[in-house]
N, C-alpha and C positions, 0 to 999 in steps of 0.2 A: 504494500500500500504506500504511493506514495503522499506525501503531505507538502500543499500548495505553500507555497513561500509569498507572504505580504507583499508588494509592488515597495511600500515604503513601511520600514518600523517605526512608529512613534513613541517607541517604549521610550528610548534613550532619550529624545528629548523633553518628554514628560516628567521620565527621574531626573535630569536634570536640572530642571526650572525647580523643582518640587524641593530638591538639596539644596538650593540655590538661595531659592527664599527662607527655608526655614535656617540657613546657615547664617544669612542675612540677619533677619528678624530677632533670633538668639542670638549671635555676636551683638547686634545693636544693645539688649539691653543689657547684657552683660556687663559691655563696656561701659553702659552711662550708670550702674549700680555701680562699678569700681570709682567711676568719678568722683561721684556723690559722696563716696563714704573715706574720699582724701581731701585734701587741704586744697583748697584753692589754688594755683602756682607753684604748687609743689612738682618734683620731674614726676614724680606717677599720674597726677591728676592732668599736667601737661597730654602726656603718651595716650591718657585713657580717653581725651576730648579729642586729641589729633585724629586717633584708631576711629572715633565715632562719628567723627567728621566724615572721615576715611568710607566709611561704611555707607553713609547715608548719602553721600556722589556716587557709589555704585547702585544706590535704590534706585537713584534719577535715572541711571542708565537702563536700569534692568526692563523697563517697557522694550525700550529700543534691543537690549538682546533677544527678547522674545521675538520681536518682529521678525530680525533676521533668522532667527532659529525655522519660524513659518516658513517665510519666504526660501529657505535654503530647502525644506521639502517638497512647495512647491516646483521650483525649480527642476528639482532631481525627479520630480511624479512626468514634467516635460521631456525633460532629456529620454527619461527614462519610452518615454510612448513612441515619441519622434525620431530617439538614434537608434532603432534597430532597421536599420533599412539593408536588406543582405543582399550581395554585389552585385550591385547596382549600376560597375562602370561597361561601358559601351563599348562591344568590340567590334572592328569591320576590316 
């Protein structure tokens, strides 16, 4: 019996986006609880608003990775319909 193979897998970018954000979402408030609980100006509380700064420029981003992550399946479901043209060159 053989078993039909998906045109495109969306698994991976699924568990992706899924790791992604919740690696996101928990580093975020990790880091603003380490903040809160040092001193103002101090190098830890520095590193721990830097990191969280850090994190929350990659939220802004993370619509636009999604986007691309789509459009890269779409992409390949094209390729995928349209390059299989088998030899097709012309002899005389």
């Amino acid at each position: 019996m053989q078993v039909k193979k998906s045109a495109v897998d969306l698994t991976d970018l699924a568990i992706g986006i899924v790791v992604l954000g919740i690696v996101v979402s928990i580093g975020a408030t990790i880091l603003i609880n380490v903040r809160d609980t040092n001193t103002t100006g101090d190098t830890s509380w520095n590193l721990a608003d830097d990191a969280a700064s850090g994190l929350a420029e990659y939220g802004n981003w993370f619509d636009i990775i999604v986007i691309v992550g789509v459009a890269a399946v779409i992409l390949s479901l094209i390729f995928m319909a349209f390059g299989r043209r088998e030899n097709t060159s012309v002899g005389y």
